[in-house]
C-alpha positions as CSV (number, residue, x, y, z in Angstrom):
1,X,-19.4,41.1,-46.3
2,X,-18.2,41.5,-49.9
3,X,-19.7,44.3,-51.9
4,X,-20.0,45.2,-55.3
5,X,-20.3,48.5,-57.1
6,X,-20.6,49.1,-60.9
7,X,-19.1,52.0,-62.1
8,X,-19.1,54.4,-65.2
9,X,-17.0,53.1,-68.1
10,X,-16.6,49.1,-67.2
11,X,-14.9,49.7,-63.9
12,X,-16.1,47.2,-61.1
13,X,-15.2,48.3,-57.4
14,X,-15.3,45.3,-54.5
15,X,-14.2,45.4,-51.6
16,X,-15.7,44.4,-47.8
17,X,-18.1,46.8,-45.7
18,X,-14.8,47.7,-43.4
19,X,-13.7,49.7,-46.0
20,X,-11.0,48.5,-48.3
21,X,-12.1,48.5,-52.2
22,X,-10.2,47.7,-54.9
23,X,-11.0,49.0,-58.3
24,X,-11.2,46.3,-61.4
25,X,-10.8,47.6,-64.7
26,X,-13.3,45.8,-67.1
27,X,-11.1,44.7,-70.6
28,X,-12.2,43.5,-73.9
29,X,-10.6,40.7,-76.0
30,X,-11.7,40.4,-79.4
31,X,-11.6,36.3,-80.3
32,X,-10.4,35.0,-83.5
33,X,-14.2,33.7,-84.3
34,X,-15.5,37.1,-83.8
35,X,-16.6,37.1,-80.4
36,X,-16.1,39.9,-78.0
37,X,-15.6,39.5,-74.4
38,X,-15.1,41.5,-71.2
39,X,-13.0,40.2,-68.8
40,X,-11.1,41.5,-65.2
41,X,-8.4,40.1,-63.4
42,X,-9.9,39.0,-60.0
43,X,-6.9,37.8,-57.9
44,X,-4.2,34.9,-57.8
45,X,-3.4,32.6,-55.0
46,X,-2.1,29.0,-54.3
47,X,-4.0,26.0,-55.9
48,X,-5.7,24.5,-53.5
49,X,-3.1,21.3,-52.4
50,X,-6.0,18.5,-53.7
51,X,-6.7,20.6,-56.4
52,X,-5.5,18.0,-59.6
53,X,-3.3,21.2,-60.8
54,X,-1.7,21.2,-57.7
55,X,1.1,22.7,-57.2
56,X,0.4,25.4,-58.8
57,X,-0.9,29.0,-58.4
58,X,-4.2,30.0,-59.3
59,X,-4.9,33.5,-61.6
60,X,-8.9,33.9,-61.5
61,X,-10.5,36.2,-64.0
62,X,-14.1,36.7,-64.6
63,X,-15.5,36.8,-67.9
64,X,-18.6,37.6,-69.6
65,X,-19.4,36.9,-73.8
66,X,-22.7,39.1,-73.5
67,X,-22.3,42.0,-70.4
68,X,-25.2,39.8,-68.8
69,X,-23.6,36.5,-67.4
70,X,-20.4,37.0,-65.5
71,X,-18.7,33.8,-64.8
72,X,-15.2,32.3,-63.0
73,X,-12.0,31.4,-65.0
74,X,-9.2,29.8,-63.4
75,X,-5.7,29.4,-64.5
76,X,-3.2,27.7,-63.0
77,X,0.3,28.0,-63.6
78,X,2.1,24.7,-62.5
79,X,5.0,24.6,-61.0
80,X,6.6,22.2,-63.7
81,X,6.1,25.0,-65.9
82,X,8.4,27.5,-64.1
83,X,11.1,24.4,-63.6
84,X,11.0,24.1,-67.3
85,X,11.1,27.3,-68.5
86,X,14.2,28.0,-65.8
87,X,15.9,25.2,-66.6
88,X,15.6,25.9,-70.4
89,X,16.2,29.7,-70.4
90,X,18.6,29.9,-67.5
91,X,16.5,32.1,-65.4
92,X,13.0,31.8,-63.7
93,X,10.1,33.7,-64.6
94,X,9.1,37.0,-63.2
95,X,5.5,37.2,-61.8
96,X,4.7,39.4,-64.5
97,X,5.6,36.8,-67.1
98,X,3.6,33.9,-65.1
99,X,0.7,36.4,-65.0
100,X,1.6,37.0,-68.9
101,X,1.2,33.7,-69.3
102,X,-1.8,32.7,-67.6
103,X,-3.6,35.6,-69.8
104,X,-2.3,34.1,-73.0
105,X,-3.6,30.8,-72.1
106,X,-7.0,32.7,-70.9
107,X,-6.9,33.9,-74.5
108,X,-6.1,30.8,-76.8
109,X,-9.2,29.0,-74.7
110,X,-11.6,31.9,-75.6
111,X,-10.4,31.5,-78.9
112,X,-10.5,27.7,-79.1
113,X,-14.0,27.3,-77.0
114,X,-17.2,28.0,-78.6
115,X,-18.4,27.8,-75.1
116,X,-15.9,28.3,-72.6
117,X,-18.4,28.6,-70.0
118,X,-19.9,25.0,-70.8
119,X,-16.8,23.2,-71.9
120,X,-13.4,24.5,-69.7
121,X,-13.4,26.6,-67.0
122,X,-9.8,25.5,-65.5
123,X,-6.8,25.9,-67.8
124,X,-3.4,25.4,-67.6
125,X,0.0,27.1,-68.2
126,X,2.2,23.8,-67.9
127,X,5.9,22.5,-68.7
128,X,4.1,21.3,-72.7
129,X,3.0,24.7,-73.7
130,X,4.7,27.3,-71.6
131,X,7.0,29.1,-74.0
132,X,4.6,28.8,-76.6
133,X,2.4,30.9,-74.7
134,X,5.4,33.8,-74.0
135,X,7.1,33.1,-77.7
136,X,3.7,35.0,-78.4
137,X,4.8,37.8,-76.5
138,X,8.4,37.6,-77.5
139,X,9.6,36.9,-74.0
140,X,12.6,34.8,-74.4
């Protein structure tokens, strides 16, 4: 049984009823239209293998544009994008770049979407726009 706790100062703890909790610290991104959201990293995990992103793994976050609705992000960094970047950069990513990465594109579609709830809520870090997403972070 899954159980959530809201805490003092945007901190969400989960966990299951046998004990284990994990505590999620709630962030803010500020959007180039003005927006503010709040938005936690919830976990990462294989694409599911019919999944159209497939193969690929999976970041979730959940985000919310208004501290009422909370909803599901998913972004999936393909695994053409790690062959690409290795091959072009002589090394692979780290999984704190991929994560990196996943964020950024999390960021340039709450930027882009009006609505991200209503219009996208699977993105993609793939071999196209890859190291555009990390030139942003000056990972070469």
């Amino acid at each position: 049984m899954l159980l959530r706790i809201r805490r003092a100062a945007g901190s969400l703890v989960s966990g299951t009823s046998e004990g284990a909790m994990t505590v999620r610290r709630m962030k803010t991104y500020t959007g180039e239209a003005g927006y503010v959201y709040q938005y936690y990293f919830v976990g990462k995990r294989e694409a599911l293998s019919d999944a159209p992103e497939a193969p690929a793994t999976e970041y979730i976050f959940d985000v919310t544009p208004d501290r009422k609705t909370l909803f599901a992000v998913s972004v999936f960094v393909r695994r053409e994008a790690l062959q690409s970047w290795a091959t072009g950069h002589g090394r692979p990513l780290t999984d704190s770049e991929q994560y990196a990465a996943a964020k950024v594109c999390l960021f340039q579609a709450l930027d882009r979407f009006e609505n991200l709830r209503q219009e996208s809520r699977r993105l993609a870090v793939d071999a196209a726009n890859v190291a555009d997403f990390l030139a942003t972070l000056g990972v070469e």
